[in-house]
C-alpha positions in Angstrom: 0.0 0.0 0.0 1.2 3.6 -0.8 1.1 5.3 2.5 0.5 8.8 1.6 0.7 10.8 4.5 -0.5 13.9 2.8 -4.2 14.4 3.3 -6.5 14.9 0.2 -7.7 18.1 -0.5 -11.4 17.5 -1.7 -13.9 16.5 1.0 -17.2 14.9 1.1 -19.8 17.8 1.3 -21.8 15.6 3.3 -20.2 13.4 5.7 -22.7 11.5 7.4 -22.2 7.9 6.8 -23.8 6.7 10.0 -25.4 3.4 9.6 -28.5 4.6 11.5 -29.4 7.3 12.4 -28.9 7.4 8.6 -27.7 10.8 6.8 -31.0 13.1 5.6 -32.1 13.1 2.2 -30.0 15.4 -0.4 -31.6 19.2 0.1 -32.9 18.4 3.1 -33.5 21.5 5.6 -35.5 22.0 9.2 -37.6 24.6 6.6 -39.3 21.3 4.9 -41.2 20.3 8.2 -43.0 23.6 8.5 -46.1 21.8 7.6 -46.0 19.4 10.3 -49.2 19.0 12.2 -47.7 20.2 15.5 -49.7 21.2 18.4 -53.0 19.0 17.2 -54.0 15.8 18.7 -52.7 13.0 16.3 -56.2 11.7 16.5 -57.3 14.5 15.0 -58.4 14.8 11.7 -55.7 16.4 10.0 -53.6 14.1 12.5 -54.7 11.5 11.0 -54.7 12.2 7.5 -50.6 12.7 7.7 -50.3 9.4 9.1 -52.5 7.6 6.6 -50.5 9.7 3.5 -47.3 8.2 5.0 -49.2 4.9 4.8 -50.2 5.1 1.6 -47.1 6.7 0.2 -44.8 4.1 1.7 -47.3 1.1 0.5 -47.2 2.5 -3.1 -43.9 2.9 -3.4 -42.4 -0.4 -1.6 -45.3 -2.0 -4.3 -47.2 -3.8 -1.5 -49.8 -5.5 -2.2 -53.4 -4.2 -1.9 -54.1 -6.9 0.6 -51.2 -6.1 3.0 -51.8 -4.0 5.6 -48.9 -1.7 6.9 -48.9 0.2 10.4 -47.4 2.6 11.7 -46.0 1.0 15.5 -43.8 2.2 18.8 -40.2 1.4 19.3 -38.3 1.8 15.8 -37.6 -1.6 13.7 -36.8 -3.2 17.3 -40.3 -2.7 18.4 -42.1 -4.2 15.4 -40.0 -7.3 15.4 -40.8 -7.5 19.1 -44.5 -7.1 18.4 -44.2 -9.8 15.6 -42.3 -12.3 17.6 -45.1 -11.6 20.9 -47.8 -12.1 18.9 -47.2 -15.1 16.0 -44.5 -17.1 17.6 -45.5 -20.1 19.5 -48.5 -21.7 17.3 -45.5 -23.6 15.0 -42.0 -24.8 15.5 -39.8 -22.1 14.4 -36.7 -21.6 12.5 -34.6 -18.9 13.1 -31.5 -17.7 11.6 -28.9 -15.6 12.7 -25.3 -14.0 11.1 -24.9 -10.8 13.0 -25.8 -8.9 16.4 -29.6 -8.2 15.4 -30.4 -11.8 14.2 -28.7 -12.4 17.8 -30.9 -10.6 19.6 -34.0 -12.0 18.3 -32.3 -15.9 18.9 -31.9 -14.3 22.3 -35.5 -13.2 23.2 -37.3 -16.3 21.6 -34.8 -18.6 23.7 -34.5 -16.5 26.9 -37.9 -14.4 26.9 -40.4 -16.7 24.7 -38.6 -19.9 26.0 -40.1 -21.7 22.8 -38.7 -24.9 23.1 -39.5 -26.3 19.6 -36.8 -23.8 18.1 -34.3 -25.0 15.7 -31.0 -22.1 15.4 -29.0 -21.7 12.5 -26.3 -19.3 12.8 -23.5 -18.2 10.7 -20.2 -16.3 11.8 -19.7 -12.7 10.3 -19.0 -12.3 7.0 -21.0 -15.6 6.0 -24.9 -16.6 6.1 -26.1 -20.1 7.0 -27.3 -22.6 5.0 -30.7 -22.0 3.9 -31.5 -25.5 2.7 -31.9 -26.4 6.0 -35.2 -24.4 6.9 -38.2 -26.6 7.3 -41.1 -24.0 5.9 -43.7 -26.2 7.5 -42.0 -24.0 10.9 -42.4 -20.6 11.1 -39.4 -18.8 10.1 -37.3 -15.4 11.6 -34.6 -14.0 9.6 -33.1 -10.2 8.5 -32.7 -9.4 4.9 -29.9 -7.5 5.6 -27.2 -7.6 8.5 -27.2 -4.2 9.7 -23.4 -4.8 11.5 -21.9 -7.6 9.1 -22.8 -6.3 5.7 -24.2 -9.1 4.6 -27.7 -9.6 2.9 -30.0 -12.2 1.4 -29.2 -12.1 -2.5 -32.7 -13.0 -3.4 -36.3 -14.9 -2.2 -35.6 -18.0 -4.1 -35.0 -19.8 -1.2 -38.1 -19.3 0.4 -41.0 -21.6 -0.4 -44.1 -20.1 -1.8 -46.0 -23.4 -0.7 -45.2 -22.3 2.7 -47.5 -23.4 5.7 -45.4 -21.7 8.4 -44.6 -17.5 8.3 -41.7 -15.6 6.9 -40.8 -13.0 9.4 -38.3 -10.5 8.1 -36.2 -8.0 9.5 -35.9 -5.9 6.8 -34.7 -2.0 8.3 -31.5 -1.5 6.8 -33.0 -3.3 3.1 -36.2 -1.7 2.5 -36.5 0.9 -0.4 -32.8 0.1 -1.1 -32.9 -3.7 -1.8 -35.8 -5.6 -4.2 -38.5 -7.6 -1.6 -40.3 -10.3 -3.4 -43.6 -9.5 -1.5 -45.2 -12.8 -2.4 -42.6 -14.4 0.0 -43.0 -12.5 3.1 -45.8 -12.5 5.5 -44.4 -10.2 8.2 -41.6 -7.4 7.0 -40.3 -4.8 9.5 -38.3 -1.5 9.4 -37.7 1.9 10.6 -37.6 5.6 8.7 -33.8 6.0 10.4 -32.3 3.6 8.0 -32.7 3.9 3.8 -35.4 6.9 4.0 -32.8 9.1 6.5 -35.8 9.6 8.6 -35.8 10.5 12.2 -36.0 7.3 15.2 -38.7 5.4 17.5 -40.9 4.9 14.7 -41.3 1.6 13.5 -42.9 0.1 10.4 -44.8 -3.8 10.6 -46.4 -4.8 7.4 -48.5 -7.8 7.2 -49.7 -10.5 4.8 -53.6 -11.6 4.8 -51.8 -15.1 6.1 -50.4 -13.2 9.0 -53.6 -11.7 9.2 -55.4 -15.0 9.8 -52.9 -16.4 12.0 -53.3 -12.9 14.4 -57.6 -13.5 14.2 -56.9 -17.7 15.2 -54.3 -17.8 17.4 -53.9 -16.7 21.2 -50.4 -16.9 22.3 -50.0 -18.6 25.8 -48.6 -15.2 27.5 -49.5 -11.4 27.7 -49.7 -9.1 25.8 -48.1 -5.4 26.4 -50.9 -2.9 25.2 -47.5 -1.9 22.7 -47.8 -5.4 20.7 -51.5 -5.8 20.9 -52.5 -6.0 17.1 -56.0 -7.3 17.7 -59.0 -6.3 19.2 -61.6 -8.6 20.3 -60.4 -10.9 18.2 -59.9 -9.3 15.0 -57.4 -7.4 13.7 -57.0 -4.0 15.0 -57.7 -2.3 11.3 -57.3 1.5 13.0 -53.6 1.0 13.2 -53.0 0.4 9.9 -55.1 3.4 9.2 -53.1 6.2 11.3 -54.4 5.4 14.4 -51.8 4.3 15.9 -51.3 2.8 19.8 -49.6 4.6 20.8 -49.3 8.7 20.7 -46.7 9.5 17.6 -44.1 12.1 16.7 -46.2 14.2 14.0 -42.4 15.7 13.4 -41.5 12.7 12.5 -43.7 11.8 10.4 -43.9 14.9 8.6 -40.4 14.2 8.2 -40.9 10.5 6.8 -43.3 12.2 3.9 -41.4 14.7 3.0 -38.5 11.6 2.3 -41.0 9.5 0.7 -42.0 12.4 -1.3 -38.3 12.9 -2.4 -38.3 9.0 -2.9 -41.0 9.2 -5.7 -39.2 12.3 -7.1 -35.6 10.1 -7.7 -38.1 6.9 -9.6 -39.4 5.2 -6.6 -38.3 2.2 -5.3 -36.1 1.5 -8.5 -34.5 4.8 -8.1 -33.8 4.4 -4.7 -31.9 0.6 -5.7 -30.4 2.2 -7.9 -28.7 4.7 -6.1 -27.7 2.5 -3.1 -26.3 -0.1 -6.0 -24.1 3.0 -7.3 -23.2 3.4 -4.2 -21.7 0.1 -3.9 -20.1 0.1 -7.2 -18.0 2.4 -6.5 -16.9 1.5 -3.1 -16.5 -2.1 -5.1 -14.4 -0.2 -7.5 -12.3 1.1 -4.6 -11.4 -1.9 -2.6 -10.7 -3.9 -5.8 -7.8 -2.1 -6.3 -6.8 -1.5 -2.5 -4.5 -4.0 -0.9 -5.0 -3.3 2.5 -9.2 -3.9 2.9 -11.5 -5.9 2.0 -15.7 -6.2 2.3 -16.4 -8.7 5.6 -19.0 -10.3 3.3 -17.3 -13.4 1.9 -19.9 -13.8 -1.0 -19.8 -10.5 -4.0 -23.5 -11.7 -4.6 -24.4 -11.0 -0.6 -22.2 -7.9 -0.5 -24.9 -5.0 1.3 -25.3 -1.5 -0.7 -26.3 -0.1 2.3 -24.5 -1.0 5.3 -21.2 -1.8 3.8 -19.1 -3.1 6.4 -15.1 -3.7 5.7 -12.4 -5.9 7.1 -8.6 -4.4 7.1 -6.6 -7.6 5.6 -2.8 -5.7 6.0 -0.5 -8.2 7.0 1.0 -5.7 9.7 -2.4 -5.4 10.8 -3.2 -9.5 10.9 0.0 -9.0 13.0 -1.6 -7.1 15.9 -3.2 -8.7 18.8 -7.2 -8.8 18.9 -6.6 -5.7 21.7 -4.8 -3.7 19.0 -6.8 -4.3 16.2 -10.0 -3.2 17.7 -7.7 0.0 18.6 -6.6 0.6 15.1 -9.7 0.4 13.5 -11.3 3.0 16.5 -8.4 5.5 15.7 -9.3 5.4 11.6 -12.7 6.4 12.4 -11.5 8.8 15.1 -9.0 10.6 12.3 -11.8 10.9 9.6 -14.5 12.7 12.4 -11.9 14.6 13.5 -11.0 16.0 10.0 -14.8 16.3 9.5 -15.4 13.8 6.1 -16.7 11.0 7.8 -18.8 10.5 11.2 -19.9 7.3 12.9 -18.2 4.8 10.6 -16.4 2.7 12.9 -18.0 -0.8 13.2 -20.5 -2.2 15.2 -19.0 -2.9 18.7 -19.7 -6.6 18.5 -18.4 -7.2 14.7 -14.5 -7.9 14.1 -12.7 -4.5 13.8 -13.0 -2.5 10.7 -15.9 0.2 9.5 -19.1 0.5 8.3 -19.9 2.7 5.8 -23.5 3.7 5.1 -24.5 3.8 1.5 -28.2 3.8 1.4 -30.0 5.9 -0.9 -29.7 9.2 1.0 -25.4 9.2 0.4 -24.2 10.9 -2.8 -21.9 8.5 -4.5 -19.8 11.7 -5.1 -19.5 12.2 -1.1 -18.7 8.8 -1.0 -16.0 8.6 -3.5 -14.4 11.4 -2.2 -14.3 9.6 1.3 -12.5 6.8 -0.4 -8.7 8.3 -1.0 -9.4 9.7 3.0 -9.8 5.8 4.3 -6.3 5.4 2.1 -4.5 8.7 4.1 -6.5 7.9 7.7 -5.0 4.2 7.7 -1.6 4.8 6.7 -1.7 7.6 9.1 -2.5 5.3 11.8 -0.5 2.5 10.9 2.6 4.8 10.9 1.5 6.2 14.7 1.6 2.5 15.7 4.3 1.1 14.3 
């Protein structure tokens, strides 16, 4: 590697590559909310009315079909998975797989919280997913599109059964509007507005199939039910929520923010214009570590290489030399340099993943800002590697 001590002179005009919160959509100001419903009770009519144009918007634009229902729920993507796993598990065995911290954490509640003993685990170390022939889709079946902290996504649906008798529950925050979701394969899909649409947090997304639908209307889970998860009422699905009224008392902010982003999302072609941009996004970061000796992408596979969360691995032999202790510390001081010099914030990666970064490149990132990160990743590790050596 060329280790140019000499900092480049071009900078990113945006440098927010966090991985969620995720950077705000290009031209976004504070000025664009002044339509917000503020100071109304979201139950209101106009309340109401901006949370149902969200729902809409969103539904038209992901191309969900008219029989889905998506909500508007509490607690960011966390909170819809939570309220998924509360109120479907427990009817049919389960399969759950797991290649990251997220997946993790939902292994953790079904085992530790749900105590469903008829679970079969498949997990799969960082930079790698598990083998999917394995799944029984007679079980239900938990999984995440996309690895928020590995990098590391499903390539396609084909390996989910459309005979299914059990449910697909996906995970989906840090894929949705940036990666293509075959509908017809999902009955429960959950996300946030922090990840791909740069919105603001504690809003979460569910969306559910008409066979998740039936499942909520015939089944009564042997524990209770937080008013938070409660989907039903009286035995029937609790059609308000998916409506704008939601359970709990919403940010109108927020949302105001969410539809001005989906509003900006129809303007760049919809859902294929968001791909788009979060594929040319990872293009040219391709492009970049292709030709750079000294990283690499943690995900093993090109196919299941994310184009939002792109997560990197430093492969420098002087580097392999260092214990576990100072690897961890390398990689911190790289992301430390690039804050301090202001062209990249929040890209170290995720505390529980091996030491590298994590570079957001959902749709809201300017491949321009990005590739003029890129030669400051070259200066900020030689930089380091020199202080350490």
């Amino acid at each position: 590697m060329p280790e140019n001590l000499t900092p480049p002179t071009s900078k990113p005009q945006v440098p927010n590559f966090s991985s969620g919160p995720c950077a705000k959509r290009p031209g976004w100001s504070v000025s664009l909310l002044e339509n917000a419903c503020l100071g109304r009770s979201h139950r209101s009519e106009p309340g109401k009315a901006k949370l149902k144009e969200v729902i809409d918007l969103s539904k038209k634009i992901l191309g969900i079909p008219a029989d889905y229902h998506l909500g508007i729920v509490p607690a960011s993507d966390t909170g819809a998975v939570e309220m998924a796993l509360w109120s479907l598990l427990g009817k049919l065995p389960l399969d759950i797989l797991a290649w990251e911290n997220f997946g993790q954490e939902w292994v953790t509640d079904v085992a530790d919280e749900l105590q469903l003993a008829d679970t079969r685990v498949f997990k799969a170390p960082y930079g790698s997913l598990p083998d999917f022939g394995q799944v029984d889709f007679s079980h239900d079946v938990v999984f995440l599109w996309n690895g928020t902290t590995s990098g590391v996504r499903v390539p396609n649906g084909d390996w989910i059964d459309s005979d299914r008798t059990g449910l697909t529950i996906c995970d989906a925050t840090s894929a949705v509007f940036a990666m293509d979701i075959p509908w017809d394969k999902i009955d429960v899909l959950t996300y946030s507005w922090q990840k791909v649409l740069g919105g603001e947090a504690q809003h979460g997304v569910i969306v559910l199939s008409p066979r998740a639908v039936e499942r909520l209307e015939t089944y009564q889970p042997p524990r209770p039910l937080p008013k938070l998860f409660r989907l039903t009422k009286k035995g029937k699905l609790n059609a308000g929520i998916f409506k704008g009224d939601t359970i709990n008392t919403p940010s109108m902010l927020c949302a105001e923010d969410a539809l001005d982003a989906l509003k900006w999302a129809e303007s760049v072609g919809g859902k294929s214009g968001l791909i788009s941009r979060s594929e040319g996004n990872l293009a040219a970061m391709s492009q970049w570590v292709e030709k750079t000796a000294w990283v690499d992408f943690l995900a093993e596979k090109p196919e299941t290489r994310s184009c939002t969360s792109i997560c990197l691995k430093i492969v420098d032999g002087w580097f392999a030399g260092l214990s576990s202790e100072q690897q961890a510390e390398c990689a911190k001081k790289v992301a430390k340099l690039l804050a301090k010099e202001e062209v990249a914030y929040d890209i170290a990666s995720y505390r529980a993943a091996p030491p590298g970064l994590r570079i957001w490149g959902g749709a809201t990132v300017e491949t321009a800002d990005l590739q003029a990160l890129l030669p400051w990743l070259d200066w900020a590790y030689a930089t380091v590697k020199r202080e350490m050596e």
